[in-house]
Structures are given as structure tokens and as C-alpha cells.
N, C-alpha and C positions, 0 to 999 in steps of 0.2 A: 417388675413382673419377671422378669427372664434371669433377676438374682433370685427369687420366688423360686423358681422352677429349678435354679441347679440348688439350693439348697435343700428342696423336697425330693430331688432325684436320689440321691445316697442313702437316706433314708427311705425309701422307697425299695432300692435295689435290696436293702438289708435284709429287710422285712418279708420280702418274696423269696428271698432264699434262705431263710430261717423258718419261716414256714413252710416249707418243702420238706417231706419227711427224708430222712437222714439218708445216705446212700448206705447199701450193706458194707459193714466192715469200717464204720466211720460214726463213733457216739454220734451223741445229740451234743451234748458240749462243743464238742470237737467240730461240727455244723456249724452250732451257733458262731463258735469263732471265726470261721469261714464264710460268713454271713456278715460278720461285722468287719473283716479284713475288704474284703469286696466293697462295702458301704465307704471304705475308708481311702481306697485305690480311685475308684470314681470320682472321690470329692478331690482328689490330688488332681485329676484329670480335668474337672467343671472350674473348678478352684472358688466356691460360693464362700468359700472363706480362707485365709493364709495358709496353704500348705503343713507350717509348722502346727500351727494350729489344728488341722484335721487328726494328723497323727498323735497328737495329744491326746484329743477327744478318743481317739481310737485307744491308745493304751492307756486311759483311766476308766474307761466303760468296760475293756477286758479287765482290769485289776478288781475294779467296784464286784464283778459278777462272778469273780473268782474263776473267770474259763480257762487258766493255763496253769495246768499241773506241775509240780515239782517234780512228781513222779509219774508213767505212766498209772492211773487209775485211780491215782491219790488227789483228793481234793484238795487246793492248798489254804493255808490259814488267812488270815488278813496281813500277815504279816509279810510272807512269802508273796504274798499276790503283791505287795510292795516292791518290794524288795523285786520283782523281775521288773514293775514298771519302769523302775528306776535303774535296770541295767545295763542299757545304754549310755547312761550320763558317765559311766567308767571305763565304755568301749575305749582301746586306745588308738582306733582308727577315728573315730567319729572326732575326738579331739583334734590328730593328724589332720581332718579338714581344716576343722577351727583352724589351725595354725598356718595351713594353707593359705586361709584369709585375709593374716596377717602380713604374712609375705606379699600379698597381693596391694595393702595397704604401705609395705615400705617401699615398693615400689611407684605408688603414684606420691606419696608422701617426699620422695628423692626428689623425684623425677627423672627417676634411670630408663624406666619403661618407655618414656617419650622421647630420651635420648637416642635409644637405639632404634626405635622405629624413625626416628627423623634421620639417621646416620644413612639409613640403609636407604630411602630414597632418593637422599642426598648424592648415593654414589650408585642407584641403578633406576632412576626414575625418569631417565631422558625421552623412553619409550615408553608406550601404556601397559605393552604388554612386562615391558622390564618393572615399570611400578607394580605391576600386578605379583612379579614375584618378589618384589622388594618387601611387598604387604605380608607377602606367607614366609618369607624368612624374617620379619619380625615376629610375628607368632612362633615360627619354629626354635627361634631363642629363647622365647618367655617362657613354650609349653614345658618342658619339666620342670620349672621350680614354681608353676599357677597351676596348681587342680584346676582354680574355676577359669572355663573358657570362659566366664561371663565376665568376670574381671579383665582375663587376657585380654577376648577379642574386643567384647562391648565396651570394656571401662579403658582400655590403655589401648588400641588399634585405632578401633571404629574415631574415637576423638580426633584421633590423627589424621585419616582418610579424608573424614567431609572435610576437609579445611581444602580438599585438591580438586575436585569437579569444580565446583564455582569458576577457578579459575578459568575455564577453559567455556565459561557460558554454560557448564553443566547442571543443573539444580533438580530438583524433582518435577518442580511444574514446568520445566522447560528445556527439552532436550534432555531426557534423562537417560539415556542411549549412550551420550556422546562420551562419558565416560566413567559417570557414577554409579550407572546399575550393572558396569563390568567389575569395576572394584569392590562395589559393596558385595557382591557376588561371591567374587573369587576370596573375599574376607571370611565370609561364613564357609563357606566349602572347604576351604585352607583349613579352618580351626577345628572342622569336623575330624578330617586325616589329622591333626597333630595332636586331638585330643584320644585319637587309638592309641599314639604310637608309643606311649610313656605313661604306664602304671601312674606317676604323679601329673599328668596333665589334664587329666580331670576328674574332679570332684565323686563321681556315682565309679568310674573306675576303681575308687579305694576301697569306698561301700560292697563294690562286688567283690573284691577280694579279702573283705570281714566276711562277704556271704559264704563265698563260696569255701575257705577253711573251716567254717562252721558247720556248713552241709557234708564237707565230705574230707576234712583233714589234708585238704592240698593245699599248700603255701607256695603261691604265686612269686618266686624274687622278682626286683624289679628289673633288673640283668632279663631272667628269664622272660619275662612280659615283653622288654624293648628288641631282643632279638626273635620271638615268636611274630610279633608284626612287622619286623623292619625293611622284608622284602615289599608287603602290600605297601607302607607306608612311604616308600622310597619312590615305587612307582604312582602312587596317588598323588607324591607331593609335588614330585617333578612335572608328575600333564595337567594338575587341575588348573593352574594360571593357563596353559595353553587349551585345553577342554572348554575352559572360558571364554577365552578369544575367538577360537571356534565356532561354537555352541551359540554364544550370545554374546558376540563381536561388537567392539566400541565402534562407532562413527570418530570418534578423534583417537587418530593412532599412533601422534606424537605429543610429549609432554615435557618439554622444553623447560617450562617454569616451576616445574615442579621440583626438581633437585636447587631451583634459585631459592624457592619461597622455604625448603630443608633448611638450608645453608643459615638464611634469613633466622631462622626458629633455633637452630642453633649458636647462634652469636648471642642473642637473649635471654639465651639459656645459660651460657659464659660457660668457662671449662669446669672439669669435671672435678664434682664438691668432694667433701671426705665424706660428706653421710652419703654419696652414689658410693664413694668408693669402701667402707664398710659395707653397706646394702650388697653389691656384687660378691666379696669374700664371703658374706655370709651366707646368700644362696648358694656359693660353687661348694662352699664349707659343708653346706645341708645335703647337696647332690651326692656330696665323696661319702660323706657318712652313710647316705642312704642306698648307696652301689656299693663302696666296700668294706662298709664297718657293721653290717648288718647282724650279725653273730656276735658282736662286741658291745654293741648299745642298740636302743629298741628306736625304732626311725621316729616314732613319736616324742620321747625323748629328745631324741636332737633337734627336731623343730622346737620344741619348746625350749633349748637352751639357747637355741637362734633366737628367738623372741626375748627373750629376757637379756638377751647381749646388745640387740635392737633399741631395748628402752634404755637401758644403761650407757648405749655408746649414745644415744638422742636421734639415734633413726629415727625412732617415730616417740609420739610423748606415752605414757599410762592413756590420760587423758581419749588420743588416741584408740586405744583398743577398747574402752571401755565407752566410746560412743561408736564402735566401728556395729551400727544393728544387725546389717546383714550377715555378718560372723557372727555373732549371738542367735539369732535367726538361725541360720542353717547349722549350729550347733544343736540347738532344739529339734526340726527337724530330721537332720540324720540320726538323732540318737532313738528320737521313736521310732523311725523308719526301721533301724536297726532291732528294736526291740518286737518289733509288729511282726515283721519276718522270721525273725527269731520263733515266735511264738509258733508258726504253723509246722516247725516241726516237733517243737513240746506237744502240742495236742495230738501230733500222729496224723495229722491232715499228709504231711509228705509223704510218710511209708504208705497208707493208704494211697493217693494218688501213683507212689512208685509201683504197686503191686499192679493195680488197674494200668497202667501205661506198658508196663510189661504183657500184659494181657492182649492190650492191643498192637504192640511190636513182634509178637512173635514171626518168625519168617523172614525179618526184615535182617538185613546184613548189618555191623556196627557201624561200618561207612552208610550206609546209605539214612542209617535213623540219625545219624549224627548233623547229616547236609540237611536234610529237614527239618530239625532241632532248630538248625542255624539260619534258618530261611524266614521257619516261621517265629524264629525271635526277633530278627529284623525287618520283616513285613510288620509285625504286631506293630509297631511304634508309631505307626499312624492312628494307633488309641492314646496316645499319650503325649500328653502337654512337656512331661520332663523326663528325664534320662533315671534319673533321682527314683522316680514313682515307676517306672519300667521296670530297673533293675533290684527295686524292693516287689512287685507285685510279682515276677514271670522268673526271673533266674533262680530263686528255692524251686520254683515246680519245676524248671528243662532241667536242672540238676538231678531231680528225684527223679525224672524220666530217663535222664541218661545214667543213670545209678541202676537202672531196675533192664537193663542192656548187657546180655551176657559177651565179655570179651571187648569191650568198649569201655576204652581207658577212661576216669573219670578226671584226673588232670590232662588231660588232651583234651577232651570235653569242654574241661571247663572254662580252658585257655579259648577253645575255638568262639564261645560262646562271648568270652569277656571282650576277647578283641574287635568284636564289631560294637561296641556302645558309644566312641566317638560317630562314627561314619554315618551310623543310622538316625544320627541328628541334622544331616540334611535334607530328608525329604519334607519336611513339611515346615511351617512359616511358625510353629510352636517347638521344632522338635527337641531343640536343647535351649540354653541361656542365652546366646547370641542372636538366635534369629528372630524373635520381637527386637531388637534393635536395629538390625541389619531390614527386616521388611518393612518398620515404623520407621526409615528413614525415607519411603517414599521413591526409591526410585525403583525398584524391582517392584512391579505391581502383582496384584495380587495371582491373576491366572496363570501371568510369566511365572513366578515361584513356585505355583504347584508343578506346572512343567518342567521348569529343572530338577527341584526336587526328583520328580518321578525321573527324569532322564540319569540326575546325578546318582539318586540311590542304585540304580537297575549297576551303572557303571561300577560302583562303589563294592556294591556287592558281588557284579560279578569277578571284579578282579579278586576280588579274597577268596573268593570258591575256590577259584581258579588256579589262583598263587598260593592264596595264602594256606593253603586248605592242605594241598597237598604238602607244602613246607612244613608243616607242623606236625604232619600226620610223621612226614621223615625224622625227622628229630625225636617224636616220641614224646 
């Protein structure tokens, strides 16, 4: 019954706002599509069916009905109505995830990813709170060469972690205080900050930065991106282990066995193979090209020539990539994702919404509409299951609003806006990849999470106003 109901709810939503008469200055087409974009944000949000799959659904019922012009006013052919559904599958970001994926797979495929998380507790795990930061500087080494923090934190962290409470009598149904609802804790809040702080550390990061060039012709470097956050990110990364401790303090505050049982995992592991040590040249290979070869070769590019040096050195097999589903998967996905958004400002839904947002900003200073922008883009995310479906439904509309803002830069804007979509993934137990792993482990319960969340966000955010906000604003 209650798969019933999120399956009827999207369609439901459609249908009441397709039957609304059109707002002035906005077709009826141009409705309709905004009608079905809404029915399609919702179902990413209920999730009655696989995400990739909604967005399908979504851009073959726009193609079938022919709602997205070539031109403005121009109906397009059946052909053209193809031909955009299908223009995501050449985006050469939405690719750059895929290959994100991969990398993600030669890293468990190595098992470099487990080496360095074992290293690092190995030699700062003797305290909880020092395990705690031993946890977020394995993350902080993965984050730029993992878009998905779900990979990072969930697939190559989180493994690592539970294998340490037990130790100490910690479990979920017993004592889960004593040290594993601190670390599971400080695992998801850690992955939130390092997935801000680096254009490639995550996933819906890249997606905004295909949006956002396409909205408005600002090309995000990724230089640019890591020094517009690196003040908030430095101080997020440094207190949330201790925020942690604070906030929601282990009962066991020493961890004695924990750098033995490292140690242990490391001998098993035996020294370090050629496919780690290919694996590492070739992500540091991907990072230099991607910081400073950017004008020379295209960053999608070079991940895909990493991948193909991958199969051929035996990093990982064909075999491999082509049962890897969730990269196939979120191939499909971001490339509707990308096209769906795409489309609202084909039909003129943006300039319309930009005209009306200017309407209602007049009066308002660039600063002040800008912190509101950014408030209520990271309050909103308590609507939303994924980072992925936030920054395809909400970032083309705060972009047309901060477009339609006289003397409000719109790369300042846009940077202000992108840089919160790691952070605002910790308020809530859905809000990015990791945290169904991190809450389905059981020891952070359910009321505890929403109270940090709401503690961590309120934190999270206030520091980037505060820091981050004015930093950016200096720089320009």
C-alpha cells in the first residue's frame, strides 16, 4: 500500500499542476513541462521506482509529447524531440561521473582504499577521539579522486570502521554510546565537509557545474572551486571530530586495540602490490591533469584514458566495468537528470521564473538576496532524499533568480551556491549516499540523527555565512 501511494503521488502532483491554468508570461507547453518536471523531482524524492528510472520516464514523456523546442516557439519534429532526449548520453560531464565510478571500483578492486584507511588508524587510533580523526583523514585522502561519497564513505570507510566498536563491547544493541555511534557519526559529518571541499569529491558537484555553465556561461575550475571553500572546509574539517566528541561524546575514550587490530589487517594485506601501485599513479596522474592540464585536454578525457590504462595494466578486468551496475546506473540517471534540467530552460520556464523573482527582489541589496538564495537552498534539502535530485530540481531556478538581481555577480552566485551541496547532506538520515549506511548501522538512532543533523546543519551553515560567504564575496 504505501508503494501504492508514492507511486500515485507523482502522478498526482503532475496532474494538479498541469491543470492549473498557466501563469501570465509562461505557454501552456512550457506548464505542461513544468508539470511533469515536478511529477519527476517528487518521484526522485518517494523513490516508488529507481531514480534512473523516473528520469527516464520523465524524458521520454517530454520527447513522446514533443514539450521542448528547438527554438523558442518552434515545435520540434519527432526527430529533434529525440535527438534532445538523448543529449545527455554525450554530456561530457555526466560520462566524468561514470569514470568517477570506476576509479572508485579500482580502488576496492586494489585494495588501496583499505590500505590507507588501515594506515591511518594504525598510527592515530590509540585514542577515540584520534580514531575519530584518523576516520576523516581517510576520507580526506579519497575525497578528490571519489565523486561518490557513497563509494568513499559507505563502500571503502564505513567497512573499515564497524570492524572497531565491537572491539571495545561496542555493537548497536549494546552499548552503542561507547564508541560506535561517535564514529559512525563523525564518518558521515567528515564526508559531508570533504565532499564540499573539491569540485571532484562528489558526484551532484560535477552535475552542478554542467548546470551551472549552461545557465549562465561560468566555468567553475577546479583550482577555483577548492580555494573558494578551503577556508570553511579547513575549519569544518579540523572541529567536526572534536564537535563530535563534544556534542555526542563516547563513553570509551581510549582505543588501545585499535591501531593492534590495523596493524593486524595490514600484515594480511602483505606489502604493497603493483596494481595499488599503478592504481595511486594513476589517480595522482588524473588529479594533475585535472588541476593543471585543463586547457590542454578535457578532464573527461583523461579519466577515460585512466580507465583504459586500468584495464590494460589489469587494475581491474573489462569484465569488471561492465558488471560494475551502479556506474551504469548512475550513468543513466545523471544523464536524464541532466537533460530534464536542461529542458526548463528550453521551454522559457527559467527566464519566466527570472523575470517574476526579479519582481519580487526589487529593494533587496545583491548581498542580502544572495544569503537568502543560500539559506533557503540549504534549508530546502530536508525535501530531498538525494544531492543528485536537489541540485537538478532547485539550482537552474536560484540561478535564474540570482540572474534576474541587478549588480549580483552570477559566478559569485553560483560558486556561493554550489559550495554548500556536500554540507547540507548532513541534516537529515536520507540526505546524501552515506547516511542510509551510516544510520542503517544501528547505532545512531533514529531521534539522536535528527538532532544532530539539525545541530550539525545550523553549525555547518553557519560557518560558511560567516566565513565562507564573506571570502568569496573578497576574492570576486
Amino acid at each position: 500500500m504505501q508503494r501504492a501511494a508514492k507511486m500515485l503521488a507523482p502522478i498526482l502532483l503532475g496532474l494538479a499542476v498541469w491543470l492549473l491554468p498557466a501563469p501570465q508570461g509562461l505557454s501552456a507547453a512550457a506548464w505542461a513541462y513544468f508539470a511533469l518536471f515536478a511529477a519527476v523531482v517528487l518521484a526522485l524524492v518517494l523513490e516508488p521506482v529507481p531514480p534512473a528510472l523516473a528520469g527516464l520516464i520523465g524524458v521520454a514523456l517530454a520527447a513522446m509529447f514533443r514539450l521542448v523546442p528547438v527554438a523558442p516557439g518552434k515545435v520540434p519534429s519527432p526527430g529533434d524531440a529525440l535527438k534532445w532526449a538523448l543529449s545527455g548520453f554525450s554530456n561530457g560531464t555526466v560520462w566524468l561521473i561514470f569514470a568517477a565510478f570506476m576509479f572508485a571500483l579500482g580502488y576496492e578492486k586494489t585494495g588501496l582504499g583499505k590500505r590507507l584507511g588501515l594506515t591511518l588508524i594504525k598510527r592515530m587510533g590509540r585514542k577515540t577521539l584520534g580514531l575519530g580523526y584518523a576516520v576523516a583523514l581517510a576520507d580526506l585522502v579519497l575525497a578528490p579522486f571519489m565523486p561518490s561519497n557513497t563509494a568513499r564513505s559507505g563502500g571503502t570507510i564505513f567497512p573499515i570502521i564497524k570492524n572497531i566498536p565491537p572491539l571495545y563491547g561496542s555493537t548497536p544493541d549494546n552499548n552503542p554510546r561507547g564508541m560506535g555511534a561517535y564514529l559512525m557519526w563523525t564518518a558521515l559529518a567528515t564526508t559531508c565537509v570533504t565532499s564540499s571541499m573539491f569540485l571532484t569529491s562528489l558526484a551532484p558537484n560535477v552535475l552542478a557545474h554542467s548546470l551551472v555553465e549552461k545557465a549562465t556561461g561560468v566555468n567553475i575550475a577546479w583550482g577555483q572551486w577548492f580555494i573558494s571553500v578551503l577556508p570553511v572546509g579547513v575549519i569544518l574539517f579540523l572541529a567536526t571530530p572534536l564537535l563530535a566528541y563534544i556534542i555526542y561524546p563516547p563513553t570509551q575514550k581510549t582505543s588501545e586495540n585499535a591501531p593492534i587490530w590495523a596493524g593486524e589487517e595490514l600484515v594480511k594485506l602483505g606489502p604493497l602490490t603493483g596494481r595499488e601501485i599503478v592504481m595511486a599513479l594513476l589517480a595522482a596522474g588524473a588529479l594533475i591533469g585535472w588541476i593543471f592540464f585543463k586547457d590542454l585536454i578535457d578532464s573527461t578525457l583523461v579519466a577515460l584514458v585512466a580507465i583504459c590504462i586500468m584495464v590494460l595494466a589489469r587494475v581491474v578486468d573489462w569484465d569488471d566495468i561492465l558488471g560494475y551496475k551502479q556506474a551504469w546506473n548512475v550513468l543513466a540517471w545523471f544523464a536524464t537528470l541532466v537533460t530534464l534540467a536542461d529542458g526548463l530552460g528550453k521551454v522559457g520556464f527559467l527566464t519566466w521564473f527570472a523575470d517574476a523573482a526579479s519582481a519580487h527582489m526589487q529593494g533587496m541589496t545583491p548581498t542580502a538576496t544572495l544569503l537568502g538564495l543560500t539559506i533557503l537552498f540549504f534549508v530546502s534539502h530536508y525535501m530531498f532524499a538525494s544531492v543528485t535530485a536537489h541540485v537538478a530540481a532547485l539550482l537552474p531556478v536560484m540561478l535564474a533568480a540570482a540572474k534576474a538581481v541587478p549588480g549580483l555577480d552570477i559566478g559569485l552566485a553560483a560558486m556561493v551556491l554550489c559550495g554548500t551541496l556536500g554540507i547540507m547532506g548532513v541534516i537529515t538520515p536520507y540526505g546524501t549516499g552515506p547516511s542510509p549506511i551510516y544510520y542503517g548501522s544501528g547505532y545512531v538512532k533514529g531521534k539522536e540523527f535528527w538532532i544532530l543533523g539539525l545541530i550539525f546543519g545550523a553549525i555547518y551553515l553557519g560557518v560558511y555565512l560567516l566565513v565562507g560567504f564573506p571570502w568569496m564575496v573578497m576574492r570576486g
